[in-house]
C-alpha positions as CSV (number, residue, x, y, z in Angstrom):
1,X,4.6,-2.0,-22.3
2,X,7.4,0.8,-21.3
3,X,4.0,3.4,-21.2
4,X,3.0,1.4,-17.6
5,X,6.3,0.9,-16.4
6,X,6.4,3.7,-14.2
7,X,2.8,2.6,-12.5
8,X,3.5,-1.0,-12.6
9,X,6.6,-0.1,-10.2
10,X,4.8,2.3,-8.0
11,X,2.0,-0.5,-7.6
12,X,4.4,-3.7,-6.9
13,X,6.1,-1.3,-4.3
14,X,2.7,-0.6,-2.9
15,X,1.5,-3.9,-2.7
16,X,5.0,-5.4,-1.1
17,X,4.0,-2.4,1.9
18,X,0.6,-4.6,2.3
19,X,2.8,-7.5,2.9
20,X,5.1,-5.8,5.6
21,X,2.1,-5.7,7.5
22,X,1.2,-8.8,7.4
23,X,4.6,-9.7,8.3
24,X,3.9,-7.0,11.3
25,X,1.3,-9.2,12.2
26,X,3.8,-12.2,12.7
27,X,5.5,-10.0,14.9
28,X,3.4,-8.8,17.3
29,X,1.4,-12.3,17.2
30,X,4.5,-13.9,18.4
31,X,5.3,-11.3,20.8
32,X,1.5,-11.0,22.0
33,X,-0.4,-13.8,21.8
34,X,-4.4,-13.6,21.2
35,X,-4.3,-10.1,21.9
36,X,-7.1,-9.5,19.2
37,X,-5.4,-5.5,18.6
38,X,-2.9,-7.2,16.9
39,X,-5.3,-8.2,13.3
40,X,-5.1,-4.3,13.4
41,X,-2.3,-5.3,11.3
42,X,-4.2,-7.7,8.9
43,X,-6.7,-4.5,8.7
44,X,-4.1,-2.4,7.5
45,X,-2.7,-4.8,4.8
46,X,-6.2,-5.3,3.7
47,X,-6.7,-1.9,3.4
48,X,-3.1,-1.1,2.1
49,X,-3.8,-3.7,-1.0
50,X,-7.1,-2.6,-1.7
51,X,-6.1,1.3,-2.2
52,X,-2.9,0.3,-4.3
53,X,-4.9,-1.1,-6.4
54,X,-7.7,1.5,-7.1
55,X,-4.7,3.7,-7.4
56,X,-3.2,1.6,-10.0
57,X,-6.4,2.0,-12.0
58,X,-6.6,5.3,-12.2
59,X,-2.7,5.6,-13.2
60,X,-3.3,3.3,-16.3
61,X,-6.5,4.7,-17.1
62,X,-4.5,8.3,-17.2
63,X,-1.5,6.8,-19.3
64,X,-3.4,5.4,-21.9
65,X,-5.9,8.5,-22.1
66,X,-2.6,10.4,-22.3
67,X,-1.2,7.8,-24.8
68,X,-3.7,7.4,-27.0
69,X,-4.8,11.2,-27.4
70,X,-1.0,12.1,-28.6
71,X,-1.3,9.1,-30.9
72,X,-4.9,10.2,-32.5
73,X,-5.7,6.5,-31.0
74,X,-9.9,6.1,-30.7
75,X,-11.3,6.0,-27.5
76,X,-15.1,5.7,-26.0
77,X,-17.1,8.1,-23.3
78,X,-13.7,10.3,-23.2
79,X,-15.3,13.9,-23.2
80,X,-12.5,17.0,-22.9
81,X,-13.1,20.5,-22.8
82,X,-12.6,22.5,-25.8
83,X,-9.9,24.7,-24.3
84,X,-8.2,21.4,-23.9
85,X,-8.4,20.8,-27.7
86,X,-7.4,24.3,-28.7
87,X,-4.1,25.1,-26.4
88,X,-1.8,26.2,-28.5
89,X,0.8,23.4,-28.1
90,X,0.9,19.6,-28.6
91,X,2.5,19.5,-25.3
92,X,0.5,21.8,-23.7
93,X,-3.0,19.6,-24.8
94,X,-1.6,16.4,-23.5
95,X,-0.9,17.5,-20.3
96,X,-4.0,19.3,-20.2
97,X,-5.8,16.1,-21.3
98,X,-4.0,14.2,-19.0
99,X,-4.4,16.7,-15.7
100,X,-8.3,17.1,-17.1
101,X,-9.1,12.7,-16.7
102,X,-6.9,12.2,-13.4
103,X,-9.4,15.1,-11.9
104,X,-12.9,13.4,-13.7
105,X,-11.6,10.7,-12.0
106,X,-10.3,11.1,-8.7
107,X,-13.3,10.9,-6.8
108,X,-14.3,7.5,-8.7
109,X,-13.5,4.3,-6.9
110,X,-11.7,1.7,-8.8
111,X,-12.6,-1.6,-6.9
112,X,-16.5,-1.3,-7.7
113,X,-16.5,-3.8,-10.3
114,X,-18.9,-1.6,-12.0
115,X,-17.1,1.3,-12.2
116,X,-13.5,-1.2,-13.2
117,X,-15.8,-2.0,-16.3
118,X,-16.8,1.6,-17.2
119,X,-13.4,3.2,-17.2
120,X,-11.9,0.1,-18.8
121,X,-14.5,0.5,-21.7
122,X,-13.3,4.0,-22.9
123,X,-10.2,2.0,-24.3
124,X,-11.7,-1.8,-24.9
125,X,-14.7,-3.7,-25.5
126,X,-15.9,-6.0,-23.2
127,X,-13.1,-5.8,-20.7
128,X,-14.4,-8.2,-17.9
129,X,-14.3,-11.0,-20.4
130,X,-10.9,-9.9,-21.5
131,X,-9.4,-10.3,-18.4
132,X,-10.9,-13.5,-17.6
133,X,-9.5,-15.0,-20.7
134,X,-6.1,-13.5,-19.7
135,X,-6.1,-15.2,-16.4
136,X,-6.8,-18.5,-17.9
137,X,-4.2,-17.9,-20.3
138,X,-1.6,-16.4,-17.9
139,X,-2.1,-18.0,-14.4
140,X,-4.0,-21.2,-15.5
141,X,-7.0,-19.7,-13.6
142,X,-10.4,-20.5,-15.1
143,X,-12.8,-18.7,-13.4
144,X,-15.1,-16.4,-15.1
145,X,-16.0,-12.4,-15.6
146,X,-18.9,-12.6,-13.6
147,X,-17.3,-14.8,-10.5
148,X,-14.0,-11.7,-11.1
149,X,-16.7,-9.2,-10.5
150,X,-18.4,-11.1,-7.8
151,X,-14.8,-11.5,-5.6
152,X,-13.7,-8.2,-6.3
153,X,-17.1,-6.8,-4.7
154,X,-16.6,-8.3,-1.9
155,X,-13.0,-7.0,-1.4
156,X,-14.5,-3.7,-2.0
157,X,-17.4,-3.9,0.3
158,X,-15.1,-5.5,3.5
159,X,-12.5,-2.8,2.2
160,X,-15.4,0.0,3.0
161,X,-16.3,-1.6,6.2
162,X,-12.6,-0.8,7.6
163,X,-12.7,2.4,5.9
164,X,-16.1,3.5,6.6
165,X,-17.2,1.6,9.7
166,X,-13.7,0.8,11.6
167,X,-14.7,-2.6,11.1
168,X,-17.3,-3.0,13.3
169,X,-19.8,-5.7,13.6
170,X,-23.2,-4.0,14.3
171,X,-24.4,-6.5,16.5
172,X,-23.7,-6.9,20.0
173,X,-24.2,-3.1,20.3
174,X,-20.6,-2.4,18.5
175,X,-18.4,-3.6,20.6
176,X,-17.0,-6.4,18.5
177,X,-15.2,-6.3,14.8
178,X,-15.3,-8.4,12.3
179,X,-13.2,-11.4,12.3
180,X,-10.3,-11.2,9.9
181,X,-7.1,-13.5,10.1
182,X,-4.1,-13.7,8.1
183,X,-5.1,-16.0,5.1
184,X,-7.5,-13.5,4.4
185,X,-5.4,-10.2,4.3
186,X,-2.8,-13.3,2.1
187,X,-5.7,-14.0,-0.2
188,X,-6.4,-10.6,-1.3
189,X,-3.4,-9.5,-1.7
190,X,-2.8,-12.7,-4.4
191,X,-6.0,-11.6,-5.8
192,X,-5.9,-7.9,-6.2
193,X,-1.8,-8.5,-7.6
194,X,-3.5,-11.3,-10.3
195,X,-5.8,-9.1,-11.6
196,X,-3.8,-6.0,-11.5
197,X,-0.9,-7.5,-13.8
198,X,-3.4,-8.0,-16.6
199,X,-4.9,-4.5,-16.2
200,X,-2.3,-2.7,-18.6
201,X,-2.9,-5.5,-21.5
202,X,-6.3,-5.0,-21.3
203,X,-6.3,-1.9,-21.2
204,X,-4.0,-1.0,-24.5
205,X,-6.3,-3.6,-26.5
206,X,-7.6,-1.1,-29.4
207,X,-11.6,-1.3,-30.4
């Protein structure tokens, strides 16, 4: 859909940065073996792919809000200010409209599963289910809503310990991290891409 192109580009770009640092991590392995500084690298990819994909999610969500408002097009749980409604040009209200849902939902995080399913329900019902089924379809991957949800959670829970925590493994009174290696950081990225191309579909599917 031309309406996503835009994001779709800015995202693949984003996630191909995750994958230079992986590719970092090559490098310095090779130049410094078992020097443990260099999953830094892994870190960063992690983190890289995680935030490219939250951002993704909030530039669809704003492109079909912005769509489907200039197209009378129903949506659900979309509440917009009356001054919004009553500017004085067409233009003027979309990019209002658009400007008004981008702010509601910048502080939001993307990668809770739970919040995934309540911005992707203002545009679709049962949106979990709907991506699951477009997986099998797409991919060949049969796996379903609630193991999605389940995976995703735990990117977004070891993407907050790196975020949050630097990484650190409470026990042994901080001073070690938690392990990460390379298939790992590879995994996610796989992942995260997967269900990020089926995001736009999804989300344009009409009640």
């Amino acid at each position: 859909m031309i309406r996503f192109e835009d994001a779709n580009t800015n995202f693949l770009h984003a996630m191909t940065r995750a994958r230079e640092m992986i590719n970092l991590f090559d490098a310095l392995s090779a130049l410094r073996p078992g020097n443990s500084a260099n999953d830094d690298a892994l870190r960063a990819a992690y983190f890289q792919a995680v935030s490219s994909f939250d951002f993704f999610a909030h530039e669809i969500a704003a492109v079909e809000a912005r769509y489907r408002f200039t197209s009378a097009i129903a949506t659900r749980k979309i509440h917009l200010p009356m001054e919004i409604l009553t500017a004085a040009s067409a233009a003027e209200r979309e990019t209002n409209a658009e400007n008004h849902i981008r702010t509601t939902n910048s502080y939001k995080a993307f990668v809770d599963p739970a919040k995934l399913a309540e911005l992707l329900s203002c545009y679709c019902e049962e949106p979990w289910n709907k991506i699951s089924q477009r997986l099998s379809a797409t991919h060949g991957v049969t796996v379903s809503a609630d193991e999605l949800k389940a995976q995703l959670k735990s990117i977004w829970q070891r993407r907050n310990k790196i975020a949050h925590e630097a990484d650190i493994n409470p026990a042994l009174a901080g001073v070690s991290l938690w392990p990460i290696d390379k298939e790992e950081a590879e995994s996610t990225i796989n992942f995260l891409t997967k269900l990020a191309t089926e995001l736009p579909a999804v989300v344009a599917t009409l009640f």
